[in-house]
C-alpha positions in Angstrom: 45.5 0.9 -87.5 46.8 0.0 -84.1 43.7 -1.4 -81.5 43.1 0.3 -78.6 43.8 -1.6 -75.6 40.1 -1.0 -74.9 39.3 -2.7 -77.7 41.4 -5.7 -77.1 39.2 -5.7 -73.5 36.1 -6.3 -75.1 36.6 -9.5 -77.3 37.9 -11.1 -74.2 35.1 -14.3 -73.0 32.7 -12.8 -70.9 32.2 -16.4 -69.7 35.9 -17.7 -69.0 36.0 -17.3 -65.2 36.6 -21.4 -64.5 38.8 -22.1 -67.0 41.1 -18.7 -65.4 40.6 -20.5 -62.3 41.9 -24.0 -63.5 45.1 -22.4 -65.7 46.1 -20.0 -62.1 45.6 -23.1 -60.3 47.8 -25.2 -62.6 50.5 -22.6 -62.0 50.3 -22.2 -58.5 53.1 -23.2 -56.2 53.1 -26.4 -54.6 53.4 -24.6 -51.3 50.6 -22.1 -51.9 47.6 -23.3 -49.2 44.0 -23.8 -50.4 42.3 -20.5 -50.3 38.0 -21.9 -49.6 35.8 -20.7 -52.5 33.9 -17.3 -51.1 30.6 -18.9 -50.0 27.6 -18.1 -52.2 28.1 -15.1 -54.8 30.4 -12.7 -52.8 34.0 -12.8 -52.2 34.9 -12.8 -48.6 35.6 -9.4 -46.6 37.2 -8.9 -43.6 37.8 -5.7 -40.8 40.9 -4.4 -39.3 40.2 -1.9 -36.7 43.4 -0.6 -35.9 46.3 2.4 -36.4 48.9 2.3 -39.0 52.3 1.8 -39.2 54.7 4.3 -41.4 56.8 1.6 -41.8 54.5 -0.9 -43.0 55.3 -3.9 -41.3 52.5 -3.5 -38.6 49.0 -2.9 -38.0 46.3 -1.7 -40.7 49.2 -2.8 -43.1 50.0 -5.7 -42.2 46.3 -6.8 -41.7 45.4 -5.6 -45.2 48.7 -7.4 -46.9 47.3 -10.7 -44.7 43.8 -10.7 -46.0 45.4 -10.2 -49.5 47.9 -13.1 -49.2 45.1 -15.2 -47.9 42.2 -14.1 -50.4 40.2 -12.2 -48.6 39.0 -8.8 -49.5 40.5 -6.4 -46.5 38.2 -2.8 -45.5 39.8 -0.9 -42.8 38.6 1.5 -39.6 41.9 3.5 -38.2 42.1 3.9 -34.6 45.5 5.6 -34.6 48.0 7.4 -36.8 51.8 6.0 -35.3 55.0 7.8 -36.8 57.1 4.7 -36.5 60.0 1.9 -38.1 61.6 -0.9 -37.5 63.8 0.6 -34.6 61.0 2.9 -33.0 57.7 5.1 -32.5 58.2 8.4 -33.0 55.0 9.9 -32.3 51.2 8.4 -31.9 48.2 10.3 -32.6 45.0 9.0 -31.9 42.0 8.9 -34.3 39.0 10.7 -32.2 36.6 8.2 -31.4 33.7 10.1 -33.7 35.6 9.2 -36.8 36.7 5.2 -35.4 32.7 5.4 -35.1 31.9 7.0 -38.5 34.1 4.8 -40.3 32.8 1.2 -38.8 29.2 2.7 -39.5 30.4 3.2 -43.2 32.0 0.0 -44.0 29.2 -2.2 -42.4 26.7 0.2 -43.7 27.6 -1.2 -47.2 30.5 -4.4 -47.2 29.2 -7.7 -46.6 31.9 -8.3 -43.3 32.6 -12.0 -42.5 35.0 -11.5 -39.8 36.8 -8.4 -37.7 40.0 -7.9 -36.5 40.6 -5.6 -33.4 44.0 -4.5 -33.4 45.6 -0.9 -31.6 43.0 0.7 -29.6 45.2 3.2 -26.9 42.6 5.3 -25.4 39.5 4.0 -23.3 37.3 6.2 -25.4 38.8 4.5 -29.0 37.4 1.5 -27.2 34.4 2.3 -26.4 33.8 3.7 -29.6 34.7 0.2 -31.3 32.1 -1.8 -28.9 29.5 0.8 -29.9 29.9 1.0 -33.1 29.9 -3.2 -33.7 26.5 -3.2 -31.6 24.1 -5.5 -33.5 26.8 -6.7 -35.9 27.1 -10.3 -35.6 30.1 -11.2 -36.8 33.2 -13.3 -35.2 35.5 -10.8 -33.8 39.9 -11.5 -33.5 40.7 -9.2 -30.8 44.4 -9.0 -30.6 45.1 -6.7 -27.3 48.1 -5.0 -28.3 49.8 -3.1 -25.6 53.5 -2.8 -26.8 55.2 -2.3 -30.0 58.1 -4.5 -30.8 60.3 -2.0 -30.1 59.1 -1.5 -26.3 57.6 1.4 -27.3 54.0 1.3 -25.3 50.8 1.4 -27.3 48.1 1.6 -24.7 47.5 3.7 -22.0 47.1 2.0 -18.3 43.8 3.2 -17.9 42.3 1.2 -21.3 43.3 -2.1 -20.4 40.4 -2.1 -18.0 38.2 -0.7 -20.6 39.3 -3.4 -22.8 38.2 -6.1 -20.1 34.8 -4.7 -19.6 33.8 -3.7 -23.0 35.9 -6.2 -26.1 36.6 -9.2 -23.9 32.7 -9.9 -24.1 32.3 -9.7 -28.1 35.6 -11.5 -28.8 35.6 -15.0 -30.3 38.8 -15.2 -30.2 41.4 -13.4 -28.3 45.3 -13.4 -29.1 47.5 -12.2 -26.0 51.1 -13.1 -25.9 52.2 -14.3 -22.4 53.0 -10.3 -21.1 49.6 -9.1 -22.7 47.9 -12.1 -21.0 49.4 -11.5 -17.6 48.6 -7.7 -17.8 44.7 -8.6 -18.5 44.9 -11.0 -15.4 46.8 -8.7 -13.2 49.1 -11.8 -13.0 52.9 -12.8 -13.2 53.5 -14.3 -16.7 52.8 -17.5 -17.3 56.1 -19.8 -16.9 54.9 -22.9 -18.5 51.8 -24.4 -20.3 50.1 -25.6 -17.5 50.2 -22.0 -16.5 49.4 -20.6 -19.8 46.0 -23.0 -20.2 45.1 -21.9 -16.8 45.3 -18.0 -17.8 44.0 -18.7 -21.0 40.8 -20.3 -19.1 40.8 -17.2 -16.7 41.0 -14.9 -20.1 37.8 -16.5 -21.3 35.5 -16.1 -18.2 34.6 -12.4 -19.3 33.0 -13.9 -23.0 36.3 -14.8 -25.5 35.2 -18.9 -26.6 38.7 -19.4 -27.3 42.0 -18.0 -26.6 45.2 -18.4 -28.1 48.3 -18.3 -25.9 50.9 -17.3 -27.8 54.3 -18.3 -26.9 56.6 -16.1 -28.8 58.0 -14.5 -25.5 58.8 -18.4 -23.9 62.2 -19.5 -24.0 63.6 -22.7 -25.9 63.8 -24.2 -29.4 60.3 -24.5 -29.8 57.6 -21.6 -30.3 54.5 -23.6 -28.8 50.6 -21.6 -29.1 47.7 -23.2 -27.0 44.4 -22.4 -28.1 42.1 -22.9 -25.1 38.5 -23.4 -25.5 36.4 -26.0 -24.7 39.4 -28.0 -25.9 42.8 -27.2 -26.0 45.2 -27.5 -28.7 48.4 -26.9 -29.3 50.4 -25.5 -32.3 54.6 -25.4 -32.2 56.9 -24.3 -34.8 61.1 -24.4 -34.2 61.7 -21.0 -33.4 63.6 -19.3 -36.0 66.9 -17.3 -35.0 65.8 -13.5 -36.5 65.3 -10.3 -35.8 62.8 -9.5 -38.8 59.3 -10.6 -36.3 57.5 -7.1 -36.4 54.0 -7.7 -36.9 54.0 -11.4 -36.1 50.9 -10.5 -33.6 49.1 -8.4 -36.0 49.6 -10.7 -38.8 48.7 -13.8 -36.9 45.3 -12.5 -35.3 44.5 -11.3 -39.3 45.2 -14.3 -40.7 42.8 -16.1 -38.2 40.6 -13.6 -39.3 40.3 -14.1 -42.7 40.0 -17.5 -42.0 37.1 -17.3 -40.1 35.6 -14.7 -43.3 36.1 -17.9 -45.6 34.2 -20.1 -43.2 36.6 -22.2 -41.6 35.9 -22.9 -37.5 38.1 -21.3 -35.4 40.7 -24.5 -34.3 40.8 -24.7 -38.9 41.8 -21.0 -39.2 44.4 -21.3 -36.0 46.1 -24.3 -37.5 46.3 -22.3 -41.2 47.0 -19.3 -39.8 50.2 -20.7 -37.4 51.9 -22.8 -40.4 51.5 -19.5 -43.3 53.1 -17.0 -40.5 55.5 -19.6 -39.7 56.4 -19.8 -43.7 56.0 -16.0 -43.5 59.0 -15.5 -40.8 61.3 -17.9 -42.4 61.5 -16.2 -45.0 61.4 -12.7 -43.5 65.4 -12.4 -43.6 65.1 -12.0 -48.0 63.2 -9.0 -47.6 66.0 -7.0 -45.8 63.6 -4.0 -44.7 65.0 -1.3 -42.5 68.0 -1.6 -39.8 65.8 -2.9 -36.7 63.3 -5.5 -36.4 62.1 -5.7 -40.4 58.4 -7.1 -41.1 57.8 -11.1 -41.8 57.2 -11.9 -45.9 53.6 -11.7 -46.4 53.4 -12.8 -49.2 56.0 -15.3 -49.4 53.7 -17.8 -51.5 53.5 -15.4 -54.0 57.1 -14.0 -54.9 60.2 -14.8 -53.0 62.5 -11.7 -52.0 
């Protein structure tokens, strides 16, 4: 008589863990970067507050295929419901700030969180429903002020980004602002060179934020150049690549510092691994061939190619 696949479950080693862990690693690509053990018992877990993207290439979807790609367990808090693709937003619907609020209090009420991403907040009450609700939770916070979809489509209304200032500034550890998002935070003209970005970026972190990270995907030239300012500031380049597929660079980017940061690493460590694996993720963002505007990046590009 045939076994059950049940049954073929149960005579499996309860006690084989490492020697799994040495025959994956064995077969790993050579490309694949080191993902840190979880420190102590628990695997790491990290936040996305943010709204979703139909399409899947931004927001709450591309934060939880980040953490994955990365190792990192991903939990979730929606802040808004977008109808969108790769060639527009339809329609936004905001989450009301009671259920943003009920849904942080539930995760932290039971997940161990390392780390939190802050993604799509458009309403000044979504926001102050996500500094309420991570009150007494300390935990290293990515806030990525998105303002504008990439396909111009506005995410934010006017009257939040001041909300933003007063209320996430504060808690970030880390903020993410491309050069318009950075200027628009500042009430300044965009930055037209580094020494201009390190000064905004120093501005950006009077308000709380130890380090920001100027993002220069909007500059001109060959080279895409970040700066992280903090008390230090370091600089991260990449050759720009010539495609259209870069929706969700931001989200992705601020997620994978994020899970970083859940694994332990300090925040220059998760910059540096986070810049090179969205990098590897863009390059090869033409194989997936998603949708007839601007397609996603390859999450998981060290994991299967497209």
């Amino acid at each position: 008589m045939a076994q059950h696949p049940s049954n073929l479950i149960r005579i499996m080693p309860a006690k084989g863990t490492g020697r799994l862990r040495r025959l994956i690693s064995g077969i790993r690509s050579p490309s694949m970067p080191l993902i840190p053990e979880p420190k102590g018992r628990h695997m790491a877990i990290a936040l996305t507050i943010a709204g979703s993207d139909s399409g899947g290439g931004a927001g709450i979807q591309a934060d939880l295929k980040t953490f994955s790609a990365l190792g990192v367990y991903g939990a979730s808090v929606l802040t808004a419901i977008t109808a969108q693709n790769t060639r527009t937003v339809a329609a936004v619907e905001p989450v009301s700030p009671a259920m943003i609020r009920a849904q942080i209090d539930a995760v932290f009420d039971d997940l161990d969180i390392r780390a939190v991403k802050i993604g799509m907040l458009g309403t000044a009450e979504a926001i102050a429903a996500v500094a309420d609700g991570l009150a007494g939770h300390e935990v290293p916070v990515v806030l990525d002020p998105v303002m504008v979809a990439k396909s111009g489509d506005r995410l934010i209304d006017l009257s939040a980004i001041a909300a933003l200032r007063e209320r996430l500034l504060p808690r970030a550890t880390v903020l993410t602002p491309n050069l318009p998002e950075a200027a628009r935070l500042l009430d300044r003209m965009v930055a037209q060179d580094a020494t201009e970005s390190v000064a905004q970026g120093q501005a950006l972190r009077a308000p709380g934020p130890e380090w920001v990270l100027m993002k220069g995907g909007h500059a001109d030239g060959p080279v895409c150049t970040d700066l992280l300012v903090g008390s230090e500031v370091r600089s991260f380049s990449a050759p720009r690549i010539a495609t259209r597929n870069t929706h969700g660079t931001g989200c992705s980017l601020s997620s994978a510092i994020a899970a970083g940061l859940a694994q332990g690493m300090e925040v220059p460590q998760a910059v540096e691994r986070a810049h090179g694996w969205l990098h590897r993720a863009i390059v090869a963002a033409d194989g997936l061939n998603v949708g007839r505007g601007h397609g996603p990046v390859h999450h998981f590009h060290e994991w299967w190619q497209a």
